[in-house]
N, C-alpha and C positions, 0 to 999 in steps of 0.2 A: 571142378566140383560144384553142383548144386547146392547154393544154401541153402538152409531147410526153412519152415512157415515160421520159425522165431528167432531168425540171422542169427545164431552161435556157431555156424560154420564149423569148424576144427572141433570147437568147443563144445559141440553138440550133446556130445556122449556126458559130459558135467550136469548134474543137477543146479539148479539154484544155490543152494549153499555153498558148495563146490567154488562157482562160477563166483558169488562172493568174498568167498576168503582169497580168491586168488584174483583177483580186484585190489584188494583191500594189501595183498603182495607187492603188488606192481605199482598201486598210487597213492596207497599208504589211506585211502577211502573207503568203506564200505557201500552199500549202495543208500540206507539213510542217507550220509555223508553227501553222498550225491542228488539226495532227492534236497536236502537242503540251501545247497549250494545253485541245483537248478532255480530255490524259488527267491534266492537275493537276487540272482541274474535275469529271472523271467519279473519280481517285482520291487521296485525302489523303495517304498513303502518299508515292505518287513528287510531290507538291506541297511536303510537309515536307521528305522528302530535297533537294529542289532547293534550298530559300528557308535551311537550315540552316546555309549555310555564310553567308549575307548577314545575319543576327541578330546576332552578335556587332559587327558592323561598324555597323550599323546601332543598337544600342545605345553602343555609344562617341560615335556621330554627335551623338544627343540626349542625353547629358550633356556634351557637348562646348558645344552650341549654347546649352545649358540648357533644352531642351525638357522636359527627367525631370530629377529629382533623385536623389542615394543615399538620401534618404530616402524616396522614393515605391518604391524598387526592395527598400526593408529588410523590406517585411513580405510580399512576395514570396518572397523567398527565403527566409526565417521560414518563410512556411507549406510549404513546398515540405523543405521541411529536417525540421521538424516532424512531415511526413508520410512521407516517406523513411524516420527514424527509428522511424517505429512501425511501418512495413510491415516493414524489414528493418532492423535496427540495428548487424549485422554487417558490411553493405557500407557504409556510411558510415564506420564505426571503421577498417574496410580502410583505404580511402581517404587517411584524417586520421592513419593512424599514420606517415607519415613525418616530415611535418610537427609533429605533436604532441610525438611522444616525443622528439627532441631538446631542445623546449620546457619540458618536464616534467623532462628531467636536469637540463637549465639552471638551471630556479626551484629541485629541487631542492640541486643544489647550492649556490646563495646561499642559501637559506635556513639548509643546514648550516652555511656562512662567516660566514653573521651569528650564530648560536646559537655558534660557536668564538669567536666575536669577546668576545661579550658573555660566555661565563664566562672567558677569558682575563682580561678584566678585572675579571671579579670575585674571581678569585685574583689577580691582582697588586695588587688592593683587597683585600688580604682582610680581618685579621681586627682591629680599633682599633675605640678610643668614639664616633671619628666614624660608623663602619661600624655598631654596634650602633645608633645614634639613625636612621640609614636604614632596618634593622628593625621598628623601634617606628614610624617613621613611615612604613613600607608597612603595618603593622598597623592601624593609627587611623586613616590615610587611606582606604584601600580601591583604594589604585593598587599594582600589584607592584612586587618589590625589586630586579626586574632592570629597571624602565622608571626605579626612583628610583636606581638606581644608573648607569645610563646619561646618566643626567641629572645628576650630578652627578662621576661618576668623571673627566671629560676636560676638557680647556682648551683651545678651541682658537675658529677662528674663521673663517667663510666669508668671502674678501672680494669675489670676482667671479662671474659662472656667465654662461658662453658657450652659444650654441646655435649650431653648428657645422653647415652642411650637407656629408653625409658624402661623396660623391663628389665636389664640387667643392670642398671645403674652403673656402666663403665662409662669413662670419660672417652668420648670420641674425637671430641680435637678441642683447642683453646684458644684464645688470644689475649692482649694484653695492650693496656693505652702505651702512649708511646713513652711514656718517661721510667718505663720497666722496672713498673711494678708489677712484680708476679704474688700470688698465692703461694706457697713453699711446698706444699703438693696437692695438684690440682686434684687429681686423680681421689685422694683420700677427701676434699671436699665432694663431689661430683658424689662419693659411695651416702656422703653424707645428707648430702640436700636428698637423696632420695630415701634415702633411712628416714629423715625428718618427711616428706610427703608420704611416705605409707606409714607413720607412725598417727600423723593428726588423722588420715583417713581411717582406720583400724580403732584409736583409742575415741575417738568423736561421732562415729558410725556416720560419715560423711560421704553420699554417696560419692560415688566414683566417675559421676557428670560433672562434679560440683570440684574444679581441680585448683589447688593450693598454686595464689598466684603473687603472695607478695611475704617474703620474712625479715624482721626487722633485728637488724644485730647490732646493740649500740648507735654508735653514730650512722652504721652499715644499713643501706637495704640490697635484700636480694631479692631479684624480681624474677621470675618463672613463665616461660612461654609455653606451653605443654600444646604436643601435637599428638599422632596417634600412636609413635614409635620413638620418638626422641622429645627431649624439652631444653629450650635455650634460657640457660639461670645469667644474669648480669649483675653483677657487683658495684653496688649505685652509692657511692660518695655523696651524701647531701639530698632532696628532694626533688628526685627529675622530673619531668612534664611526662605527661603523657604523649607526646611526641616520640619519646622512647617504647612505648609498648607498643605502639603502631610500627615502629621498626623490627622491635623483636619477632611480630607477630609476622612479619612482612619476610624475615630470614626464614621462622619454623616452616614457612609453608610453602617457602622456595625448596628447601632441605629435604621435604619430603617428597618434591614434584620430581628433584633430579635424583635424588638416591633412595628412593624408595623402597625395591628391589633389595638394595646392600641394607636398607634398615632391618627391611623384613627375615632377611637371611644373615642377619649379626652372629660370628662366630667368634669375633675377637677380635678381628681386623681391623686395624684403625688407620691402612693406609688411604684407602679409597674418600675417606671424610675431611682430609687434608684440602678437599679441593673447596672444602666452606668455609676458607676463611677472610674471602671476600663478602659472604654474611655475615659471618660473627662480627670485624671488623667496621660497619657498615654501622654496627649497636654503639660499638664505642664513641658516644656525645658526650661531649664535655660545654662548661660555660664558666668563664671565670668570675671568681665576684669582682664588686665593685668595689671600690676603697669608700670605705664609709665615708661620709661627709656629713657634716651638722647641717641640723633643719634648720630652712631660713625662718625661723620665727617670729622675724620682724614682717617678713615679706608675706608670711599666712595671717599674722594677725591685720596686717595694712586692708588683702583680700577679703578677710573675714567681713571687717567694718565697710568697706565697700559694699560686701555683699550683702550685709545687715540692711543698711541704707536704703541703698536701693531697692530691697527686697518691702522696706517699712512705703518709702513712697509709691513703690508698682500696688502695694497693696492698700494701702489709703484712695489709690486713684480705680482702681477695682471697688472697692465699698463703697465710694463717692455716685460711683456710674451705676451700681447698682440699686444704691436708695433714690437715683433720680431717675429712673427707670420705674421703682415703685409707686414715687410720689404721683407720676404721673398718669400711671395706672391708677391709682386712687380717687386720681383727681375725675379722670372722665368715666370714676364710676358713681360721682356723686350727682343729682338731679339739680341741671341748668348751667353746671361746665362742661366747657368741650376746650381740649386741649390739640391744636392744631398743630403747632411745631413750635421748635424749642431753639437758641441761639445764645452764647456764649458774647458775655459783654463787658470789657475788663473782668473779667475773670471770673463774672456771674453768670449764673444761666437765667436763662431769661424765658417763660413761657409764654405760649402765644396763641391766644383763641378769642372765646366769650364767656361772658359770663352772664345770669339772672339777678338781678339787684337781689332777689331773697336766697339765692343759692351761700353755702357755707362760706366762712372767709377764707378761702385756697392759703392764706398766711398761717393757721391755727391746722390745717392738714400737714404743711409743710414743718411743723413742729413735731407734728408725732415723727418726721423721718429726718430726726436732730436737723434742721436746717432753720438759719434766721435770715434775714434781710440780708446782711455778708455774704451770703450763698447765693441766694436764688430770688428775682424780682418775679412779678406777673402783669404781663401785658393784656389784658382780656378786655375789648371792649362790651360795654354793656348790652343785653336783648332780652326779649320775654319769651321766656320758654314755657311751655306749655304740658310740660310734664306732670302728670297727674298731682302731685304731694306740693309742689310750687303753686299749680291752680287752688288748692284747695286751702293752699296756706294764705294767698290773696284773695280770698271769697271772705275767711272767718277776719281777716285784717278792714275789708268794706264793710261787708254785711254787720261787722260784731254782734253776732247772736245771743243772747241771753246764756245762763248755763245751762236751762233745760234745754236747746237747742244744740241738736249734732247736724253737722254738714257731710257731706260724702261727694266726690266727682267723680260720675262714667259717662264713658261717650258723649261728653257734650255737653251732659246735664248736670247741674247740682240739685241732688235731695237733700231736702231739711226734713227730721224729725226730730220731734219733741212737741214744749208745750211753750205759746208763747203769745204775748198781746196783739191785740187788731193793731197797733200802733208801729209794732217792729214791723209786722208782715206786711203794711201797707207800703216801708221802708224797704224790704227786701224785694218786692215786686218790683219796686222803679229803680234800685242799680244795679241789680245782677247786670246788667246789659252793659255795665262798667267793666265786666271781670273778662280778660281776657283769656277765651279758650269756652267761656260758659257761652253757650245757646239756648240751653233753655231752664228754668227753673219749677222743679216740682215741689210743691209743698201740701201734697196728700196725707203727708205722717205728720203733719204740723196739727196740735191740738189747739184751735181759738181758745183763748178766755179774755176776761174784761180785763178792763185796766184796774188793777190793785184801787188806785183810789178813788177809781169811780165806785168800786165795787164797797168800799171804806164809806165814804158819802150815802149809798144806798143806806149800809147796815146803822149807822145814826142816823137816818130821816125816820126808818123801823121804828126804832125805839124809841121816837117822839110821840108814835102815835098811842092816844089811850081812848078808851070806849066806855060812858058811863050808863048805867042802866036802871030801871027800876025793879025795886023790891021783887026775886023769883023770880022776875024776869030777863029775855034776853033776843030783844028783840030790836031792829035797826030801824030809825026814822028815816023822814027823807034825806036829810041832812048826812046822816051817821051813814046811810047807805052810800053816797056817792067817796065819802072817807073813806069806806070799809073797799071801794073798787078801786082806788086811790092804793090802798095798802096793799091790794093783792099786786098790783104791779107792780109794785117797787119789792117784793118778795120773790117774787118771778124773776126780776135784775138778778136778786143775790144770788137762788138758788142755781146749784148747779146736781143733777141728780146720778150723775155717770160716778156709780157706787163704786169703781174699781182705783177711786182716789185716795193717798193717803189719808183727810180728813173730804169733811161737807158739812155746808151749815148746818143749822136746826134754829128752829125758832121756837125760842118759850111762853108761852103764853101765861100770865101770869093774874090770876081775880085775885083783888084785893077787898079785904075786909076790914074788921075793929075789933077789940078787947070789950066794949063796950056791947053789955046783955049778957048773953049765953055766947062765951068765943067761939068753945068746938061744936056748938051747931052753925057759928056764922061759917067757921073756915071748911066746915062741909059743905054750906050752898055755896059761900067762893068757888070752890073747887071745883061745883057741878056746871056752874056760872063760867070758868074759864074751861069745861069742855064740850057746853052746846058751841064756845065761841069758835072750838076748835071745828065744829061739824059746818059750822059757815063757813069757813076754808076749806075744807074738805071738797065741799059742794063747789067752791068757787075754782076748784082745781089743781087746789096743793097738796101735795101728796101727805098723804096719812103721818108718811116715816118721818118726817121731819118737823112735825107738832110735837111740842110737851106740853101737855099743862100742868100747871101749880099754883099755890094759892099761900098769900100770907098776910100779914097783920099790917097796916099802912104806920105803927108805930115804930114798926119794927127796920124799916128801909131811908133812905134818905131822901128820895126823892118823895115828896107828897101827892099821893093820886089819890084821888076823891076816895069814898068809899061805895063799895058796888062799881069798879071801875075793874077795866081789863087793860094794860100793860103787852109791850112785846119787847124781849131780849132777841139778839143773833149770836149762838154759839158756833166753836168748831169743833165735830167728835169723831172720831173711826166709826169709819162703816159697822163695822162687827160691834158695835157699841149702841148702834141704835136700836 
């Protein structure tokens, strides 16, 4: 028989629907069914996506049954982890960072609580003979002094360790030190410590990260290891190190590596946890005390005073080195010592440089830094130092200047200003050339004046002179004339006219008259009489300012001048006065 144009052969005579249900007879498929199945088989894609979600179910199945092991699946996931990690390494740490890093605060915080733990106790151990002989024997041993000190610092004693399943609170296995003592029912404790951990969590609103790790009963503590499924409680006799919590911690996490699985699926069965009691046992540390012994308190106080002692003389020999240290900075900070080196001489120090004959006496510095002769000598041979405030001190010690005169030394030169006689400055020209370090001497700000009692001799030769004249008149002969130029020079000596002095002469001119006739017309032509005499000076070049005239009665003064005579006084007045 020919097949026909759409191969249903026999079948032919069947419609579609037909040809379906009787499909669907025979393979228990319809044709959907079939177009579905063709497209897992034609594509991997929509085959994966479909079977993806049955994997997981289907691997729980065969560890369930024991078909597969976790160890037939560990290196599976190994290599698949392994490879992840080298393609991309960043999305893997994505992943694992929630998970991790709490983990990672976790360890390290205990790790910190046991590092506080153990030097707590080695300051509260501190510092005895018994503590030195744990040095020496961390040293000869080759074990550290924080494992020998842990080992020996604490008294204390494991007696029990529970292994506690954490959500149902049933006791999963126990052990016990070896001088068996037990708990009298473990199981009714175990129900308890976890009644008391959800009671503080619940009545304290404690979060459920933050897990109850230590409870204190009387003389008892109980210590708590909490993992994610079980928690190992230990029954602590006395103050244990934390060397124990590192243990306990060391069992929770073995406990869960091997029976994880049996934590996870806890139904009551407490055969399979029998096999930890090589952890639990593992917690049980013990340390015996010591038999008390009395403190040698002859042997600490002997130490003590030893230690005093020596402590008094290392620090006397400390402050000693330190003020001779300062002394000696002081010294070569002063101008015209120089301190070079220093040497010890029966048992003095001894310094050793130079010194400026005018520099300070290094004896009276050495005093301000408590030191006398008993202490400290100074070897300093003598030199001339040139240091400005030394020169200048050896100028005013040659020169000795007057006190209107200030000195000053720069570069080389000494300036003098002020006010001072022909007599010093003839004196300070010829020995500057004495003063070592001086090259040249300026005396620009030096104000000449005469000698005091040349100038004293002028002002009485003045006053000798008198002038006599006739009636109304006032007029010089030949005589009187060469007098009168006579007087202006020796006025000329005295006067000095640089007005910005504290005082400056003046000269009075004084007509003398008589009581005798009409007075108050004689003492009016006096008057007139001693100020034509004043305009002869004038004209002769004496300045205006420093004429007075006046006129008085010859009965009236002690010295006797003719009458019709003119007289000269020398005063001294302020400027602002004339």
């Amino acid at each position: 028989m020919t097949p026909t144009g759409d191969n249903k052969g026999i079948f032919s005579g069947l419609s579609d629907v037909k040809m379906n249900e009787l499909r669907k007879m025979i393979i228990g498929l319809d044709s959907e069914d079939m177009k579905r199945l063709a497209l897992f088989v034609n594509d991997p894609e929509a085959f994966s996506e479909e079977i993806s979600g049955l994997l997981p179910n289907s691997i729980n199945h065969l560890l369930k049954t024991g078909n597969i092991s976790y160890s037939a699946l560990v290196p599976v996931i190994e290599s698949i982890l392994k490879e992840s990690i080298k393609n991309d390494p960043h999305t893997l740490a994505g992943v694992l960072f929630p998970i991790m890093m709490p983990a990672i605060r976790k360890a390290v915080a205990e790790d910190i609580k046991s590092m506080m733990d153990s030097l707590n106790s080695t300051l509260e151990n501190g510092f005895s003979p018994k503590r030195l002989g744990w040095r020496f024997k961390a040293l000869f041993s080759g074990r550290s002094y924080t494992e020998i000190v842990l080992s020996n610092a604490y008294v204390f004693r494991v007696k029990q360790v529970f292994l506690i399943h954490k959500e149902s609170g049933l006791l999963l296995n126990t052990t016990s030190s070896d001088d068996g003592s037990k708990t009298q029912d473990a199981d009714m404790v175990s129900s308890m410590l976890s009644a008391i951990k959800d009671f503080v969590q619940d009545s304290f609103n404690v979060d459920k990260t933050n897990e109850l790790s230590t409870i204190k009963v009387g003389m008892f503590n109980i210590w708590l290891e909490q993992g994610p499924n079980a928690i190992v409680a230990a029954t602590v006799d006395g103050e244990a190190s934390a060397a124990l919590r590192n243990r306990m911690r060391d069992a929770i996490e073995k406990i869960h590596l091997k029976h994880s699985f049996a934590l996870e699926k806890f139904e009551g069965d407490t055969d399979e946890f029998k096999a930890t009691d090589a952890y639990l046992e593992n917690c049980l540390m013990s340390e015996q005390k010591e038999k008390k012994k009395h403190k040698p308190f002859a042997a600490i106080f002997l130490f003590l005073c030893i230690f005093l002692v020596a402590g008094y003389y290392i620090y006397r020999a400390a402050d000693k080195n330190i003020r001779l240290d300062n002394l000696e900075y002081n010294l070569n900070k002063q101008a015209g010592i120089l301190i070079r080196d220093k040497d010890n001489v029966d048992g003095k120090t001894v310094f050793l440089g130079i010194r400026d004959p005018l520099a300070v006496d290094p004896y009276k510095i050495a005093a301000n830094f408590k030191f006398d002769t008993s202490d400290v000598l100074f070897a300093l041979k003598p030199y001339i130092s040139l240091n400005n405030s030394l020169v200048l001190q050896r100028a005013y010690a040659l020169l000795n200047p007057p006190s209107e005169v200030s000195l000053r030394f720069e570069d080389g030169t000494l300036f003098a200003a002020g006010e001072a006689e022909d007599d010093w400055l003839r004196s300070a020209k010829r020995r500057y050339n004495y003063i070592a370090g001086v090259n040249r001497l300026n005396i620009k700000g030096v104000k000449f004046i005469f000698n005091k009692s040349y100038i004293q001799k002028k002002m009485l030769s003045i006053e000798e002179y008198y002038f006599e004249f006739k009636y109304l008149t006032v007029e010089l002969n030949t005589e009187q004339k060469n007098k009168f130029a006579n007087l202006i020079d020796e006025v000329n000596d005295v006067l000095d006219f640089n007005l910005s002095q504290d005082s400056v002469p003046v000269i009075v001119v004084s007509a003398h008259t008589s009581y005798e006739g009409n007075a108050g017309a004689n003492k009016k032509v006096a008057f007139k009489r001693a100020q034509e005499f004043i305009n002869l000076m004038i004209n002769a070049g004496i300045p205006m300012e420093v004429l007075v005239p006046k006129s008085d009665y010859i009965e009236d003064i002690n010295y006797k001048f003719p009458v019709r005579s003119v007289s000269f006084k020398v005063i001294y007045v302020r400027p602002e006065d004339l």
